[in-house]
LOTI-981687 format. One line per 2 residues: for each residue y, x, z of C-alpha. Coordinates in nm, 3 decimals. Last residue first. Example, Ala and Ser with C-alpha at 12.3 -4.5 7.8 and 13.67 -1.06 7.14 Angstrom:
BEGIN
-0.106 1.367 0.714  -0.450 1.230 0.780;
# end
This chain:
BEGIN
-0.583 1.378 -0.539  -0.472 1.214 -0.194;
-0.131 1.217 -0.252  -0.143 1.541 0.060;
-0.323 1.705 -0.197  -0.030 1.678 -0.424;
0.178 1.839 -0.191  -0.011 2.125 -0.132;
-0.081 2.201 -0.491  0.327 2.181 -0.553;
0.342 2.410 -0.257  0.060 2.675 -0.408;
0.217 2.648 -0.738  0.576 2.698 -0.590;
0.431 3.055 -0.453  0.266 3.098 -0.788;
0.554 3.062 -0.989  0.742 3.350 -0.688;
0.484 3.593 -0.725  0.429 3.585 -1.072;
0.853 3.674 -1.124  0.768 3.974 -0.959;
0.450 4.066 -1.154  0.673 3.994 -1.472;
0.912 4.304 -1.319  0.597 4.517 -1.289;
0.461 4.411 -1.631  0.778 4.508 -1.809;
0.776 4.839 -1.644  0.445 4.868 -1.716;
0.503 4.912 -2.090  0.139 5.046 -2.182;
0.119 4.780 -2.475  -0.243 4.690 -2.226;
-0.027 4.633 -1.929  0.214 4.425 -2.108;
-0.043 4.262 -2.255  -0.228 4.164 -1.955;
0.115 4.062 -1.747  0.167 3.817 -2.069;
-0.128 3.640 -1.968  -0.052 3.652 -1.608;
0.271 3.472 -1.710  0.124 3.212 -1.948;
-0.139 3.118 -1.682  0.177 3.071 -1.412;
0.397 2.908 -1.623  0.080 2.631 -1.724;
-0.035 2.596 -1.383  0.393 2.551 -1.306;
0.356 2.260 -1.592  0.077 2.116 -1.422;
0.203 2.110 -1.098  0.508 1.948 -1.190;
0.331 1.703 -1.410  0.073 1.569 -1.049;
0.403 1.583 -0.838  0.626 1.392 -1.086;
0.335 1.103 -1.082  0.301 1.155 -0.671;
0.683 1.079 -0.657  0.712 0.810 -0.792;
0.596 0.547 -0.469  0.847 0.729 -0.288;
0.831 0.773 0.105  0.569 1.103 0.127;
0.792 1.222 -0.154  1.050 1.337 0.089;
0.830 1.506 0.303  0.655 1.705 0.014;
1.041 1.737 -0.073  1.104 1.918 0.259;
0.802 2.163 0.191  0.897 2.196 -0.137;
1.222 2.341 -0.017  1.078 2.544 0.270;
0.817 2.697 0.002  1.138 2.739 -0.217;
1.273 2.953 0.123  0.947 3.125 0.152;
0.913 3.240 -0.257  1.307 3.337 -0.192;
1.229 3.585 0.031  0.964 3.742 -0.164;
1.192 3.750 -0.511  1.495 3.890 -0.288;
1.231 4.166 -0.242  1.119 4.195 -0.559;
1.398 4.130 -0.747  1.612 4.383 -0.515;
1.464 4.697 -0.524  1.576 4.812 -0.923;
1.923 4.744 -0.738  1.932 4.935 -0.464;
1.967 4.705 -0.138  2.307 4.473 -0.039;
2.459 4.383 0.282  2.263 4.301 0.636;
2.451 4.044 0.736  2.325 3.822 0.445;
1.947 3.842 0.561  2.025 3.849 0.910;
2.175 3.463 0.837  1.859 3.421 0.666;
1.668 3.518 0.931  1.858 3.242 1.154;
1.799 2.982 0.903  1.388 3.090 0.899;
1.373 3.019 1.207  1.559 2.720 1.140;
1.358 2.586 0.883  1.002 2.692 1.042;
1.140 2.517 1.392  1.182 2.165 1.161;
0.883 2.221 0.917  0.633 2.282 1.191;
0.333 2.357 1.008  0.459 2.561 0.667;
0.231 2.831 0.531  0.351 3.084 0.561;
0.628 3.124 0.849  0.491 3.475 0.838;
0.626 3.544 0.484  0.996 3.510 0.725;
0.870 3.785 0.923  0.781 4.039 0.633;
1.103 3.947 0.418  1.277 4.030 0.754;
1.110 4.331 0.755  1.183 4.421 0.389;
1.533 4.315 0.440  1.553 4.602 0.745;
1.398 4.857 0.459  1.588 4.741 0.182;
1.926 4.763 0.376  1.829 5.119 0.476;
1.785 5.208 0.075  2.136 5.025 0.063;
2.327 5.270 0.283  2.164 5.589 0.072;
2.254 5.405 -0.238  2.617 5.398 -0.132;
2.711 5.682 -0.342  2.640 5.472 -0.650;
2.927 5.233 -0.561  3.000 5.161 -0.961;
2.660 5.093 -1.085  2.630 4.862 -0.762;
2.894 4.670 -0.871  2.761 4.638 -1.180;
2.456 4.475 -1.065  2.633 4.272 -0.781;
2.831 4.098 -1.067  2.500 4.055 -1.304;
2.331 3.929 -1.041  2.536 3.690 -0.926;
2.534 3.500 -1.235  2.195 3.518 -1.258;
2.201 3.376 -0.923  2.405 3.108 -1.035;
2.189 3.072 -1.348  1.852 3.057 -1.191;
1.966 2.804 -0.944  2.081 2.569 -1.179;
1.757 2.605 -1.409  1.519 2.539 -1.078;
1.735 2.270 -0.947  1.749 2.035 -1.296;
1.432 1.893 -1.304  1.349 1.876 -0.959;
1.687 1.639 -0.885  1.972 1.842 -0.691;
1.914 1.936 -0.375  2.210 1.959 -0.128;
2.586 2.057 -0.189  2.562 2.254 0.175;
2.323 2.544 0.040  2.568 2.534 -0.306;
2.867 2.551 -0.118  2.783 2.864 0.112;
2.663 3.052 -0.207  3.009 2.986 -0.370;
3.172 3.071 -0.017  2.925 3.441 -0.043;
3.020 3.427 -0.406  3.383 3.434 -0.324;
3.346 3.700 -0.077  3.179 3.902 -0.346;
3.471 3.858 -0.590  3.724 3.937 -0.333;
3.574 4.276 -0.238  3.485 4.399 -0.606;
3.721 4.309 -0.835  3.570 4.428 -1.114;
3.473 4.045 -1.227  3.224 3.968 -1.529;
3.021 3.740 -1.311  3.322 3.557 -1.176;
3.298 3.323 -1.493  2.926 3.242 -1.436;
2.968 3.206 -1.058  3.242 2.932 -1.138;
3.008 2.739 -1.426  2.767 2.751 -1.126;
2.960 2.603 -0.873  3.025 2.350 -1.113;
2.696 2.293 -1.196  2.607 2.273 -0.832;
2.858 2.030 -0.771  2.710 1.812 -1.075;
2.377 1.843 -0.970  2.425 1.766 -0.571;
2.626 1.441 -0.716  2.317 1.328 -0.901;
2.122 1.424 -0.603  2.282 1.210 -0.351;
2.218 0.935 -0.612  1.926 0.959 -0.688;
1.891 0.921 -0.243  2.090 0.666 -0.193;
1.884 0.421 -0.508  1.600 0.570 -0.273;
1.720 0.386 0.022  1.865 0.075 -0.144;
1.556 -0.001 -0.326  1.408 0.051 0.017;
1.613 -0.199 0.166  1.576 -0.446 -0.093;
1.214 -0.451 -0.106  1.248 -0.450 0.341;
1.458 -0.775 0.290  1.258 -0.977 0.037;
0.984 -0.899 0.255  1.071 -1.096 0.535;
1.217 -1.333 0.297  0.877 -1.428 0.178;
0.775 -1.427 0.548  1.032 -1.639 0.659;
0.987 -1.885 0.354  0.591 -1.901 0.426;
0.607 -1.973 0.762  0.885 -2.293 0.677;
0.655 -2.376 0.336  0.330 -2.405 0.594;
0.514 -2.596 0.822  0.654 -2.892 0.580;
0.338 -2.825 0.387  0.072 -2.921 0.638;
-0.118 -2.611 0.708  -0.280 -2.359 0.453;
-0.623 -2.208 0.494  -0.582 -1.824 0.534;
-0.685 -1.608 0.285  -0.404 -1.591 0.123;
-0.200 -1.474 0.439  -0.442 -1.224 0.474;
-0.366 -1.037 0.123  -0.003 -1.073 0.187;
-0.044 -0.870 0.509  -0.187 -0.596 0.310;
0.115 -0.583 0.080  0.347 -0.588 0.381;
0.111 -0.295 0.488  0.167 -0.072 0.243;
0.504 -0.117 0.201  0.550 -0.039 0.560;
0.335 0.291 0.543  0.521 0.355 0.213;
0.947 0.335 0.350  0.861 0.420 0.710;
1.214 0.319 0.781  1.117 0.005 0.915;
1.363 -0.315 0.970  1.160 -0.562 0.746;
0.855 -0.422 0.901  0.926 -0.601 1.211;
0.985 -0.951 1.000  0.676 -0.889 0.858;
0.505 -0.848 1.188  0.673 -1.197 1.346;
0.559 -1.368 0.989  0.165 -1.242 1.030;
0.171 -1.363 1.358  0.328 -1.730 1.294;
0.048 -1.692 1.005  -0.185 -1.615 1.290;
-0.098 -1.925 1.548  -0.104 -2.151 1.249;
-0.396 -2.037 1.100  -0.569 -2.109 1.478;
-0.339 -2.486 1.495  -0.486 -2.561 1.164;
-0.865 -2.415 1.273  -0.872 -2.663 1.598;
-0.667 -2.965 1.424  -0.963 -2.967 1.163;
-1.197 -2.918 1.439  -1.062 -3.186 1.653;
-1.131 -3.428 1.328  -1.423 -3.313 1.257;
-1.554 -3.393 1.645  -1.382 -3.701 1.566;
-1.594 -3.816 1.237  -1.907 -3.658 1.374;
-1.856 -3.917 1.681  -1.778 -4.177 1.407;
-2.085 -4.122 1.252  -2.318 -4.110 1.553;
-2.170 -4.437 1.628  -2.210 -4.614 1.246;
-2.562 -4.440 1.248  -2.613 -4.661 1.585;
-2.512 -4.966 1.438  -2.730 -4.910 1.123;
-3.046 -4.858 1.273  -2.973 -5.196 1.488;
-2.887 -5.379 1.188  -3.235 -5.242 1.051;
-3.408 -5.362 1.390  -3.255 -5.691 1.317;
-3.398 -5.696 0.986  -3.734 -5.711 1.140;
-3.888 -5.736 0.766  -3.897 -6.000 0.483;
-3.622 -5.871 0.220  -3.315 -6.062 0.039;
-3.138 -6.110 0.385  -2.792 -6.063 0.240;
-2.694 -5.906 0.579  -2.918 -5.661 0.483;
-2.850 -5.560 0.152  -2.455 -5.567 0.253;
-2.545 -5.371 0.573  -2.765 -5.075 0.324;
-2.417 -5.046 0.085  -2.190 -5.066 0.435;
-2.372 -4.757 0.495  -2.354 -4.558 0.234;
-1.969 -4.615 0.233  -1.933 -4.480 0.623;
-2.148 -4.189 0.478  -1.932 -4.128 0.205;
-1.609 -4.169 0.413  -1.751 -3.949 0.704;
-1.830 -3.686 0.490  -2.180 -3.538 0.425;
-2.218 -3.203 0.596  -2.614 -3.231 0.621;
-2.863 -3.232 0.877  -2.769 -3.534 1.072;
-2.617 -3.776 0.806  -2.864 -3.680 0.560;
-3.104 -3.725 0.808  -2.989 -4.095 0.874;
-2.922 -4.127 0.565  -3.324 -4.108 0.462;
-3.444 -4.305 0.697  -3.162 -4.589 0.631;
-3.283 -4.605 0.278  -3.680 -4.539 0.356;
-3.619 -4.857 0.592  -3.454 -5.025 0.294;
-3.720 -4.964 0.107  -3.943 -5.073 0.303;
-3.769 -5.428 0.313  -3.805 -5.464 -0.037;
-4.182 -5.415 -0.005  -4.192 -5.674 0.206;
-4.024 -5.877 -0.005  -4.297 -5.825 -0.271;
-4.554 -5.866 -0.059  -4.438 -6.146 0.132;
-4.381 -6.342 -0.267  -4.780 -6.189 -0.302;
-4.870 -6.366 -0.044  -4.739 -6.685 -0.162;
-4.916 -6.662 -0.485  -4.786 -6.557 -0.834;
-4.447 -6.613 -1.060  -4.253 -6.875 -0.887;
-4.076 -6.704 -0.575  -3.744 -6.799 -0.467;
-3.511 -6.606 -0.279  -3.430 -6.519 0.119;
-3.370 -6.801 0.268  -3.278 -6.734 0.617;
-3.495 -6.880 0.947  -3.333 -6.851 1.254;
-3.037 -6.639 1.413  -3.238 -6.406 1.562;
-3.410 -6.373 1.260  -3.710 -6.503 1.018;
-3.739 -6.433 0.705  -3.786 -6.713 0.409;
-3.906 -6.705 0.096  -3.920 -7.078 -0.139;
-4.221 -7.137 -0.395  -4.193 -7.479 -0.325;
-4.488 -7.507 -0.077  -4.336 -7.334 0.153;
-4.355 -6.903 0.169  -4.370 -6.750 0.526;
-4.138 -6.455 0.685  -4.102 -6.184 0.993;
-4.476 -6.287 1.165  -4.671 -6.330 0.835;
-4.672 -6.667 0.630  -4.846 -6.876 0.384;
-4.797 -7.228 0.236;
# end
């Protein structure tokens, strides 16, 4: 028989280990000597020890679960509680009792942190829904947009809470958003169609101002386009494609009237060569509005010397392109200025703005090109009057330019 202080061999071959609770069998041993049945239990018993060693650091220095580490172990206690090794087993049991503490003390401390981040992604998504819902009501048609679609982005990064709350949060912010899309869509669904109806009263006004054109009678026709005039400034703007065209045919229109009336008052040439200068002045003080900062005081300063502007009656006619042409260059810069604004809150707009400017490029290339030929034909009259037209394609250049800086690009 042999025998170390945790186990002996009898003479039958049979291993025991010796614990608190006295002597356990723990196999039989037929194939060598008694000390090398210890051995060979002993052994067994090592590993264990290298077994518990080695979960207890996984345990400590790694983020292994509570379940797998409650699993590992049960695995070692089943090994040891089947007492198939020759060792201080009770020392193992007491290895294991105290990895079962440390584990359930990881287990709670999870736990509170768990309930620490939910009630943290709770607090911001309740956040994140209370600004939505703020935005919902704004005006501020792209900064709003903007940051609803920002907002989105942090929502998804947050971890989601239990789905009863998480689907109530979610459903007020969805809706949240719901509200501003339809909103907007509203807005600018407004806004086409303010300018559908601004096109069709302006191409009314203008079919009128094309059939008075041909008028001799003098005083009632030019009241009539002073009203006509008058109409189309309160009819609004009509959509970008179609304002440039209208406009050019109802003054056209004019045009031709005030032309031949001016044929036919030749003596008042004297009265209108005053008229020029004072409309030159104004033309002067409104070209110092250029370029627009304060939209709001540049549009009624330039309202009151507009309202100068009519008082002041007519100028000779080879005089008036150019200076109606200058006066006009500020008011379109007013315009543009006011659809710069516009566009600021339309997620289209910077598209139109990038073609509009390319096609005016294009207007305003062709026109200095034909300027050159004119020149070099020797017909400077023609080149004059295309200089005119020059100024006012580059003025809306420089505004369309403006605006699609302010895009960004």
């Amino acid at each position: 028989m042999s025998s170390d202080p945790w186990g002996r061999v009898d003479e039958t071959g049979t291993v025991y280990v010796r614990t608190a609770d006295g002597e356990q069998v723990v196999g039989s041993w037929q194939a060598g000597s008694p000390e090398e049945a210890l051995a060979y239990f002993e052994r067994k018993y090592e590993g264990l020890v290298v077994e518990i060693g080695l979960l207890e650091k996984r345990v400590k220095t790694t983020d292994l679960s509570a379940k797998d580490a409650s699993a590992a172990i049960d695995h070692i206690r089943e090994q040891v509680d089947a007492h198939h090794a020759v060792g201080d087993l009770e020392a193992l049991k007491v290895r294991l009792d105290k990895l079962v503490e440390t584990v359930d003390k990881r287990r709670e401390e999870r736990k509170q942190q768990r309930a620490k981040q939910s009630d943290e992604a709770r607090h911001a998504k309740e956040a994140l829904v209370v600004e939505a819902e703020e935005l919902a009501q704004s005006d501020q048609w792209r900064a709003a947009g903007e940051r609803l679609r920002a907002l989105v982005d942090t929502w998804k990064g947050l971890p989601r809470l239990d789905r009863k709350s998480d689907d109530e949060l979610w459903h007020r912010f969805s809706h949240a958003r719901s509200a501003f899309s339809k909103r907007r869509k509203a807005h600018f669904a407004s806004l086409d169609a303010q300018r559908e109806e601004a096109r069709r009263t302006k191409e009314r006004l203008v079919g009128e101002a094309e059939a008075l054109s041909g008028s001799t009678d003098w005083g009632p026709t030019a009241a009539r386009y002073r009203e006509l005039m008058a109409e189309w400034k309160a009819a609004g703007r009509a959509q970008r494609e179609h304002e440039d065209d209208l406009w050019n045919r109802f003054r056209g229109a004019q045009d031709v009237f005030f032309a031949a009336r001016s044929s036919v008052f030749a003596e008042r040439d004297a009265e209108q060569t005053e008229n020029l200068k004072l409309k030159e002045e104004l033309a002067e003080e409104a070209e110092k509005l250029l370029p627009i900062g304060d939209l709001k005081s540049a549009r009624a300063a330039f309202r009151t010397l507009n309202e100068r502007w009519e008082a002041i009656g007519h100028v000779p006619r080879d005089a008036r392109p150019k200076v109606e042409g200058r006066m006009h260059a500020v008011e379109r810069a007013l315009q543009e200025a006011e659809e710069t604004e516009w566009r600021r809150t339309n997620p289209e707009a910077r598209a139109r703005a990038a073609g509009l400017t390319g096609q005016l490029q294009a207007a305003v290339d062709k026109l200095r090109g034909q300027i050159d030929q004119a020149r070099a034909q020797g017909n400077n009259a023609r080149a004059d009057k295309l200089e005119r037209e020059l100024e006012g394609r580059q003025a809306l250049l420089d505004q369309a330019l403006k605006g699609l800086e302010e895009f960004g690009g």
